[in-house]
N, C-alpha and C positions, 0 to 999 in steps of 0.2 A: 709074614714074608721076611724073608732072609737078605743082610748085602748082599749074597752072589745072584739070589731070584732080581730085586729090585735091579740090580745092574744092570746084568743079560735083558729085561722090560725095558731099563730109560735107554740103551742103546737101539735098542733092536725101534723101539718106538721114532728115537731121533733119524733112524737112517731109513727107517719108512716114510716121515714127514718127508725127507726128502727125496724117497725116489717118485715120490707122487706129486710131486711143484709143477711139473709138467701139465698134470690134468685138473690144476685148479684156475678158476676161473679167470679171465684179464683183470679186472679190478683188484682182485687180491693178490696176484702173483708178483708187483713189484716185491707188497711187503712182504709176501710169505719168501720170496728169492732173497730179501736181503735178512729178516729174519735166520731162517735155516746157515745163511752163508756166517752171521756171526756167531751164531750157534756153534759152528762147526768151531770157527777160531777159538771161541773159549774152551772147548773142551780138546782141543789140540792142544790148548797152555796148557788145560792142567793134567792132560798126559806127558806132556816133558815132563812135569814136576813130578811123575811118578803114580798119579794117582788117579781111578776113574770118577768117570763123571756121572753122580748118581741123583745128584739131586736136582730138580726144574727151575731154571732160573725165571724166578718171576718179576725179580727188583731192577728197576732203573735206579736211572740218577734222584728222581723227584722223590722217590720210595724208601732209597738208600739214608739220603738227606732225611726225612723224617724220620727213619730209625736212627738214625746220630743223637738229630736235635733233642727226640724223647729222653732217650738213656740219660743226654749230659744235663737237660733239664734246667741251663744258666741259671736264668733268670728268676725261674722257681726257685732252684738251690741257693742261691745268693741270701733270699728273707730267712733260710735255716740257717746256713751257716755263719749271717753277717753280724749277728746280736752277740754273741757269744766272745766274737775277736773283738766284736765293737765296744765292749762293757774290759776287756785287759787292753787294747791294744788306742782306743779313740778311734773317731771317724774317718781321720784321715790315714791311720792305719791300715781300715779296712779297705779304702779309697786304692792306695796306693800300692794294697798286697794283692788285688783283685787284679790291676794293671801289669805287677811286675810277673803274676801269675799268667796273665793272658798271652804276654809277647815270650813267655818259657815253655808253654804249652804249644805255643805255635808252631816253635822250632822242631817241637817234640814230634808231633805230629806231621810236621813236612818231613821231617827221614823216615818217619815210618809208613808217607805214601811213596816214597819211593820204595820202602820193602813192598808195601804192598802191590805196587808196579811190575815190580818182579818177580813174585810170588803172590799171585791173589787165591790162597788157600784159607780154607773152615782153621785149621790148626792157626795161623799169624803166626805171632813172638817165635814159639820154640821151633817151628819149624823153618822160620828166616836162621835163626841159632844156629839147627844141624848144618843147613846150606855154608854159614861164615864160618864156622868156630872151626879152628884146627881140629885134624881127625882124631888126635890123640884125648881129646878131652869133649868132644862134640857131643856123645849120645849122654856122659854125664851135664852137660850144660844143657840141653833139650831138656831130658829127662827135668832136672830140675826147674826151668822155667817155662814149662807145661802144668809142672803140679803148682807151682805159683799164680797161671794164669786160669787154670781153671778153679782153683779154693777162692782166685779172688773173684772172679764172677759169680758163683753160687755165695757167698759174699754179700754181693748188689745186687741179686736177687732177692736174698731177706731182708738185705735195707730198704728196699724199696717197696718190698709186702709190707713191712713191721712202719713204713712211713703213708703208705696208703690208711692204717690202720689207725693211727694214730691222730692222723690227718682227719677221718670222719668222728673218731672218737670230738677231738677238737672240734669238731663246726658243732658237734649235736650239744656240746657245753654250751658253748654259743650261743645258742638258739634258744636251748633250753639250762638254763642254771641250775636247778634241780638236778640233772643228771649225773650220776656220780661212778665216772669212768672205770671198770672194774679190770684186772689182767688179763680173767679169764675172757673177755670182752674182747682185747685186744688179741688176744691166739685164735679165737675164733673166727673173727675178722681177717687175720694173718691168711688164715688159712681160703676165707672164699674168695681175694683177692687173688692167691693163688692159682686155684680150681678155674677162675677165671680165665686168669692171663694163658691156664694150658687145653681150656677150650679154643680161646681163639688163637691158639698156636697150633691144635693140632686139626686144623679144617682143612686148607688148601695154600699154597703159597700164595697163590695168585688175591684171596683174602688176606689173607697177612699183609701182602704190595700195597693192598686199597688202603686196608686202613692207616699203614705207616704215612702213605701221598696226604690222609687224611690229620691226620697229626701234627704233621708240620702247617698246615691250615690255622690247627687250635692254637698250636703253638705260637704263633705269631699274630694271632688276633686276641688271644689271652693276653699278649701282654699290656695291650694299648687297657685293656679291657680291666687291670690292676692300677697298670701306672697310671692313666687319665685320673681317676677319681683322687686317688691317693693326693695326686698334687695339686687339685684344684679345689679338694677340702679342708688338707691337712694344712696348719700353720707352719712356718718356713723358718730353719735354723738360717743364721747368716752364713754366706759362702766361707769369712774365716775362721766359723766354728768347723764349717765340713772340713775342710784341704787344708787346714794347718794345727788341728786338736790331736794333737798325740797325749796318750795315757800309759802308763807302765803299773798295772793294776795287781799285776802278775808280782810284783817285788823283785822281777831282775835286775841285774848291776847294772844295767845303762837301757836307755830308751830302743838302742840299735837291736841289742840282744831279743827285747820282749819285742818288738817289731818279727824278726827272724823267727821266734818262736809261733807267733801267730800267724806268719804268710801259710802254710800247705793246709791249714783249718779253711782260706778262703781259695786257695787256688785248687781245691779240692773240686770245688765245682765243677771245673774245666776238663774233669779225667773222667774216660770211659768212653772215647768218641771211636777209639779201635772197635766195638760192635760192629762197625761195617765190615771190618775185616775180617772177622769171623760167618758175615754171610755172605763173604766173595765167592760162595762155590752156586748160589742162586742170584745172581745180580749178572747180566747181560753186562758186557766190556771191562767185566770187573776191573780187570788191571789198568784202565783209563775212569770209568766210572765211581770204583772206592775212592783210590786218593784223590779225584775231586770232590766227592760227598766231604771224604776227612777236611779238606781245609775249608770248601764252604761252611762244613758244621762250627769250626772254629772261631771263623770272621763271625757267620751269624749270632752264633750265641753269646761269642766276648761281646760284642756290641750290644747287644737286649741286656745280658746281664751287667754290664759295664753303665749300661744307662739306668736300670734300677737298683744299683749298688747304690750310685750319686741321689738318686728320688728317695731311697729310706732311707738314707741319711739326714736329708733334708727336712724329711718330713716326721723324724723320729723326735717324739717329745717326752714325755713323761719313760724312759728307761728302766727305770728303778718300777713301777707297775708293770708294763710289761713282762721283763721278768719273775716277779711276783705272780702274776696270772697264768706263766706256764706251765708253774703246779695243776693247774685245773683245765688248762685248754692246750696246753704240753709243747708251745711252740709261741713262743714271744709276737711272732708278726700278724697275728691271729687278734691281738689285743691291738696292737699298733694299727691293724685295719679298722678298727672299730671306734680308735680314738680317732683316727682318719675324718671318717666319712660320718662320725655323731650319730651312727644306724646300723642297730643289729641286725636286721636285713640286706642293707647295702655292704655289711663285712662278711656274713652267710655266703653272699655271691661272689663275691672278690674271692673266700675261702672255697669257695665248689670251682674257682676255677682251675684252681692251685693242685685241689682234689683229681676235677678230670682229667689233668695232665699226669700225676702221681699216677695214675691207673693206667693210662696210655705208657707211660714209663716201665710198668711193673711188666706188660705184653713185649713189650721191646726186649726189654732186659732179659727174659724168660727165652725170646729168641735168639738169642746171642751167648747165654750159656748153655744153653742146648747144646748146639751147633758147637762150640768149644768144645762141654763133654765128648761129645761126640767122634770127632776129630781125635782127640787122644784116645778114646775108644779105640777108633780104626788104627792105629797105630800100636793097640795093645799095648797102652801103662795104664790102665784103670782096671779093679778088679770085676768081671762079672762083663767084660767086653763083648763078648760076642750077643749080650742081650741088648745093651747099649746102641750095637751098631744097627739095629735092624730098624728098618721104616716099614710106614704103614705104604695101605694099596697108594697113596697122595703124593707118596717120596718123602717124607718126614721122619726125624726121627723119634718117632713119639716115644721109645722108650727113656731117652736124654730128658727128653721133655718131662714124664712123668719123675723122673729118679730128680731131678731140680727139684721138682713138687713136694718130694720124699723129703729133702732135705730142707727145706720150709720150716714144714710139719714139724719135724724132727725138733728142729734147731728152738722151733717158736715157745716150745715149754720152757725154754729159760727164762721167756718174761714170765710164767706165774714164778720165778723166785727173784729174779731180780734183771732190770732193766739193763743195769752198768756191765751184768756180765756180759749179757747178749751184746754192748756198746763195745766191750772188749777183744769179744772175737769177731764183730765186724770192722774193727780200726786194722784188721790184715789188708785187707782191700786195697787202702791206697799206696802200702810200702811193696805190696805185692804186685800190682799194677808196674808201678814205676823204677822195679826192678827189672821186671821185664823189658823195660822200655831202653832201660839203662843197657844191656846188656846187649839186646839187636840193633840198638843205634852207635854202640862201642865198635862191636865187631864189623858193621858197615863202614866205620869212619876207616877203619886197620883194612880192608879189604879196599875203598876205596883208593887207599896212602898207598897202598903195596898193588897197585894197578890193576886188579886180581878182576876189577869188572868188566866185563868188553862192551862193547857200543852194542845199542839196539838195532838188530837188522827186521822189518818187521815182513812176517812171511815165512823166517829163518827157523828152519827144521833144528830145534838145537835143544840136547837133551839136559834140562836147566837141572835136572838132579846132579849133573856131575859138573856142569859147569856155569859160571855169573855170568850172567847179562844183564844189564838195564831192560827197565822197563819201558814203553812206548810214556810214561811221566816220571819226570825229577826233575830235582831244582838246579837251573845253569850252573855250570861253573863259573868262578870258583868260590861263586854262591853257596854251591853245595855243600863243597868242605864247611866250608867257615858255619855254615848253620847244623851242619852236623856235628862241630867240635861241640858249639854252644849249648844242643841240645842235650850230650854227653855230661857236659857239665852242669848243667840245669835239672835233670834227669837226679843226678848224684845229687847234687846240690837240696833238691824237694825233699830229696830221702832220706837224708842225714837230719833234717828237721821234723821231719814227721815220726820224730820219734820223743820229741822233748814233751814234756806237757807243760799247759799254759799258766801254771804257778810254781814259782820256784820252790817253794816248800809244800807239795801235794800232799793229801789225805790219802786214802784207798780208793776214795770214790774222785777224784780228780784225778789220777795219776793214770798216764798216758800207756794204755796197758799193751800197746801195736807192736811193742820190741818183744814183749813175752812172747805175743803169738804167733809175731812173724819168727821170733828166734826158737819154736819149737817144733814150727814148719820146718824149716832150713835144717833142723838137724835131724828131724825126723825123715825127710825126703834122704839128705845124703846118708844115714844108719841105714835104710832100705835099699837102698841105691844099691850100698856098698854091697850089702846084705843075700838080695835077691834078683832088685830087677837087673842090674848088669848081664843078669844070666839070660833072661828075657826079651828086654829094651832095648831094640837097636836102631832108636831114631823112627823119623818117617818111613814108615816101610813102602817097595816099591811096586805098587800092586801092578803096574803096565810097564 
């Protein structure tokens, strides 16, 4: 089935739901009358925006919120990423970069529920872009942070296969010492994580809904279900070893410096909650329901992961083993469970929970760069677009779906040669990410300053392709501004850091390789740019 078939079906189906409300029964006709009536509102937004409405919204708020929670993964992410800063930077480093990252991310994320207010489209970033960016430079600013935001989700796609992977390799050490974790083990693995995460993508949206409502369940009873044991077994650092041990391990010139170096290793955690924004075109009130999913996902998970940043801190004893045992079980907190709870079984399960979350993570993330590819598909900047675009009989785009899968695969033969490179071309993700972030919450701030937004009228027939309105949510003024400058500057601020590595005199295998790849991206996109797709690319195209 073709976008023009699929289309002419979700249209022709939604405006039959409704001329039939009449003949459905009393008991169901409040909701199927209020059902059909928001229906209608959403896909009237995202006709001003240009664009028809092809896919079924299955996601609520509760749905929405689970796909955030999975992708950002806090709390989980916090025992990978915290050992690492915690061995250059002490504990009160990682204490204190997880906090300054939580309230920079917040900010980050409230301008961009207000883009997303306003625009609750599959595309997000580049498409807020074409809308702000002066006309003279708009379709190259799109162009470019489209191709930014889809290399970085396919990105976090393989991070999160290749951590799935790594993650079972890990427990079955565990379990079993004998076992001796081979590469080709781990591509294999890569790959049925994958196969997975695009089975339960390409079934039904209305499954997909279930099980995200379902996720944020696990997700918040995993944690009790980690942190309880952890701290009622494990022996207790004192409070002024956690919140006042700074370390400079790293050999920088002053404690501030290696501090600064090591914050976007842990505030890394907190990036990738935009997923909801790329499934605003199936989510019911998207333009009120996404940016509240975004800043719920934000509260909830700085708080879980802010609570067990402070618990493996606490509870971290022997360091120097730990990391020694990563060689074999590939993930320090894996040992630190075990010395926890004085039982390879009771770390096994602490470990499968971390595991089933990684797997619910991998199905999230799988739907959110779909739904990205996709999106610039429909917009034709990707090559082989019109295969791209097409969904199954479900409304999905299974071909986005599958081609992520592709690139898995592809990608995942770099671990049989070596681990670091594949570490290399996934450290694009976070500079890539919060480029984009930088860039839609800049030109917000300039649109906002230069008056250019109007008030929300809501009802108002107004054609948002050619001109700004607020969304029915943002943040008061002069709230607004002042959290927009900030997150402008925090935004830059992540990004200029995310590119040091965390010893002043790196190796090959230490040295921070994000600026190679993101600086081969960016010139590679604008050589093209200049090259061909100018001729091509003109922005979100205006299909209605």
């Amino acid at each position: 089935m073709d976008v023009t078939t699929a289309s002419k079906d979700s249209i022709e189906l939604r405006e039959a739901s409704r001329t039939n409300l009449g003949s459905s029964p009393l008991s169901d006709s409040l909701f199927s009358d209020f059902g059909a009536l928001q229906a209608s509102r959403d896909d009237a937004t995202l006709r001003r925006l240009g664009k028809r409405p092809l896919l079924n919204r299955s996601f609520g708020f509760m749905s929405s919120l689970g796909l955030s929670c999975s992708v950002l993964l806090s709390w989980e992410g916090i025992l990978v990423t915290s050992v690492p800063t915690f061995l250059h930077v002490g504990p009160a480093g990682v204490i204190w970069a997880f906090l300054i990252g939580w309230v920079g991310v917040t900010s980050v994320y409230a301008s961009v529920a207000e883009l997303a207010s306003i625009a609750p489209t599959a595309g997000g970033q580049y498409h807020w872009v074409a809308m702000m960016a002066p006309e003279w430079c708009a379709n190259f600013l799109c162009y470019l942070t489209a191709w930014l935001t889809t290399l970085a989700w396919q990105a976090i796609a393989i991070t999160t296969s290749y951590s799935v992977a790594t993650l079972i390799q890990g427990l079955v050490v565990l379990a079993e010492p004998s076992y001796v974790p081979l590469q080709w083990h781990t591509v294999l693995i890569m790959w049925a994580a994958a196969v997975f995460s695009v089975l339960i993508n390409s079934t039904t949206g209305r499954i997909l809904a279930k099980v995200e409502g379902f996720v944020l369940i696990l997700h918040l009873t995993g944690f009790f279900g980690v942190l309880v044991p952890m701290i009622y077994f494990a022996p207790h650092n004192t409070p002024a070893a956690v919140f006042t041990t700074f370390t400079n391990n790293g050999e920088w010139s002053s404690q501030a410096l290696a501090f600064l170096v090591g914050l976007p290793t842990v505030a890394s955690t907190l990036t990738g909650a935009d997923c909801a924004v790329h499934m605003s075109e199936e989510v019911r009130s998207a333009n009120v329901v996404v940016p509240r999913a975004l800043i719920y996902t934000i509260i909830i998970n700085g708080a879980l992961g802010f609570s067990m940043v402070i618990a493996l801190m606490f509870c971290t004893g022997d360091v120097d083993a730990a990391v020694e045992a990563a060689d074999k079980v590939f993930y320090p907190f894996i040992q630190i469970f075990e010395d926890s709870v004085k039982s390879t079984p009771g770390a096994c399960i602490m470990v499968g929970v971390i595991l089933t979350m990684a797997i619910t993570s991998c199905i999230s993330t799988y739907a959110s760069a779909s739904r990205m590819m996709w999106s610039f598909a429909r917009d034709k900047g990707l090559p082989f677009d019109t295969y791209l675009v097409r969904l199954n009989k479900n409304t999905l785009p299974v071909y986005s779906i599958l081609t992520t899968m592709m690139f898995t695969v592809l990608i995942s033969f770099i671990v049989l040669g070596s681990s670091a490179v594949l570490s290399a071309l996934l450290s694009l993700l976070l500079a890539a990410l919060y480029s984009s972030y930088l860039l839609a919450c800049a030109l917000l701030l300039y649109r906002r300053c230069t008056g250019a937004l109007h008030p929300y009228v809501p009802g108002a027939d107004i054609d948002l392709h050619h001109q700004l309105v607020w969304g029915p949510w943002r943040v008061p003024e002069p709230f607004g501004t002042v959290n927009n400058a900030f997150a402008c500057v925090y935004a830059g601020f992540l990004l200029f850091w995310s590119f040091w590595p965390m010893d002043n005199h790196p190796g090959a295998q230490d040295l921070n390789w994000s600026v190679v790849v993101y600086g081969t991206v960016m010139v590679f996109s604008v050589v093209w740019y200049v090259l061909r797709a100018r001729h091509y690319f003109k922005g979100p195209i205006r299909e209605v």
